[in-house]
Each structure stands twice: as structure tokens, then as C-alpha cells.
C-alpha positions in Angstrom: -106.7 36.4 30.1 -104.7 38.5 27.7 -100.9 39.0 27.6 -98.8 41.7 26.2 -94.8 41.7 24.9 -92.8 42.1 27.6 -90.4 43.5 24.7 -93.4 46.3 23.0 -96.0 46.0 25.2 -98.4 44.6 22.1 -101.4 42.5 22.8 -99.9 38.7 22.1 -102.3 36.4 19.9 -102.6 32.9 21.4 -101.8 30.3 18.6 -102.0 26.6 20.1 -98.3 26.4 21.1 -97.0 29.6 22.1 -98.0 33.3 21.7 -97.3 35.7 19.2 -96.4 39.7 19.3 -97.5 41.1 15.8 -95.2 44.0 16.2 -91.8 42.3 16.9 -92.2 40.2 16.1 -91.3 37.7 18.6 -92.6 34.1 19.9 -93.3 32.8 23.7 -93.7 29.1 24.3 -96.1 27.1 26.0 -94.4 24.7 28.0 -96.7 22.4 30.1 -99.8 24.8 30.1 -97.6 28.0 31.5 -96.5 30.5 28.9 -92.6 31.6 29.1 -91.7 35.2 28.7 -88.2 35.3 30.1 -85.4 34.5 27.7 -84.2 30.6 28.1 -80.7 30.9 27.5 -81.0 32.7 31.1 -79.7 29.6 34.0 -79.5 31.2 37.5 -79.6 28.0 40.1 -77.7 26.3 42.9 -76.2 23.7 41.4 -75.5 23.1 36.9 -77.6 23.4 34.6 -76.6 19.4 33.5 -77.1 18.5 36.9 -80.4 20.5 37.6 -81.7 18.6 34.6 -80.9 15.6 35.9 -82.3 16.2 39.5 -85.7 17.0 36.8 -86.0 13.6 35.6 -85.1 11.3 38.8 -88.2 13.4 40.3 -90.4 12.5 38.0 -89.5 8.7 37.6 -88.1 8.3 41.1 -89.6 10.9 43.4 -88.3 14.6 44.7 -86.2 12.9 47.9 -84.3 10.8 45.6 -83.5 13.4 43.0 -82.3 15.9 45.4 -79.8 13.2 47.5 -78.8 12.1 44.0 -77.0 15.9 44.1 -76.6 16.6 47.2 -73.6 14.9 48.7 -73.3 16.9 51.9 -75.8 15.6 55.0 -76.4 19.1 56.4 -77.3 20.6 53.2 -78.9 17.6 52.4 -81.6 17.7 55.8 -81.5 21.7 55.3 -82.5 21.0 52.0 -85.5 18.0 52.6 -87.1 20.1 55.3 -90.3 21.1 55.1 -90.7 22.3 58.4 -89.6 25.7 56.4 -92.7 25.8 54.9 -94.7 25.9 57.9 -95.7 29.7 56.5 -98.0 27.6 54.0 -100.4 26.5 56.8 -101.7 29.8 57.3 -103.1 29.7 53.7 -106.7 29.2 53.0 -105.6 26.1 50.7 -107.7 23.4 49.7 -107.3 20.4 47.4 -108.0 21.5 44.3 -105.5 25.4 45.0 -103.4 25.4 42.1 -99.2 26.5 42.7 -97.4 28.0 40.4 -93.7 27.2 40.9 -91.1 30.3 39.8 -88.2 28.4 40.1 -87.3 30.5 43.2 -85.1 27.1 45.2 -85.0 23.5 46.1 -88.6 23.3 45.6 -88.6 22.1 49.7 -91.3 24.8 50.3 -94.5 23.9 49.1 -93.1 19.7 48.4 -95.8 18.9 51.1 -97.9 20.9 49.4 -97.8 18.6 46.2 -98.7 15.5 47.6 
């Protein structure tokens, strides 16, 4: 698969740790396998960045469920949040064990949480 610069629309060159536009010239991180493109400084989310960050590293040392009642305070939020019954859309899908998901950041992550495990 080849990428181009989403800045010139050059061919990037894979180095082991990010890609490369010769033109730019500008550099796109590899960060856990996925290449990153948009600009980091960028934060768009429902709760801080501080706290978003935190909610990050409970769920991977304590689970998803923990993280997200560490930050959510509010019951009704909280169940609207945990539900998965929203996701019931993902049934429909010709998944199987080994279907890869790409998350884009688009929510709590309740969506496809059944979907991880």
C-alpha cells in the first residue's frame, strides 16, 4: 500500500518509524502499526485532553468499564455511555474472529467494546 502527503500529494517513502514526503518535506509517525497524517496538536473530545489520557491508561491496566466510570460521574451518562446495545448495527456484519477495527477516535469507544473482546 502506498501513501501520498496529504500536504503535496507526493508519494511518501516508508522508513521504519514514520513516513517521509521528499518534497516537503514533512514526517508522519507510526504509532502502534497505524500511520498518523492529521496534525497532533489537534484535541477534539468529550471530556480533557488530561483526563482523556488518563481514561487511556486505566483501560489498559484496569479495563474499559473502569476507565470510563473513573470520568464519568453522572449515572445516566455513565449507562448511556457503557451500552452496547448501541452497537447492535455491528451484528449485521460479516465479522469473524480474526476482522481487524480500526478505531478513528469518533466517541466513547462503547460501539464496537463488544467487539474487542
Amino acid at each position: 500500500m502506498a501513501y501520498a502527503c496529504p500536504v503535496c500529494k507526493t508519494k511518501l517513502e516508508s522508513k521504519e518509524s514514520a513516513y517521509f514526503c521528499s518534497k516537503c518535506p514533512k514526517e508522519y509517525p507510526v504509532v502502534d502499526n497505524i500511520p498518523v497524517f492529521c496534525n497532533q496538536e489537534t484535541y477534539y473530545g468529550e471530556s480533557d485532553q488530561d483526563n482523556m489520557k488518563a481514561l487511556i491508561t486505566n483501560a489498559r491496566t484496569h479495563g474499559y468499564e473502569f476507565a470510563i466510570a473513573k470520568v464519568i460521574k453522572d449515572p445516566f451518562v455513565l449507562a448511556y455511555v457503557l451500552d452496547e446495545k448501541r452497537a447492535l448495527w455491528a451484528n449485521l456484519l460479516p465479522l469473524t474472529d480474526d476482522t481487524l477495527f480500526l478505531d478513528v477516535g469518533c466517541g466513547w469507544g462503547n460501539r464496537m467494546a463488544g467487539r474487542y473482546r
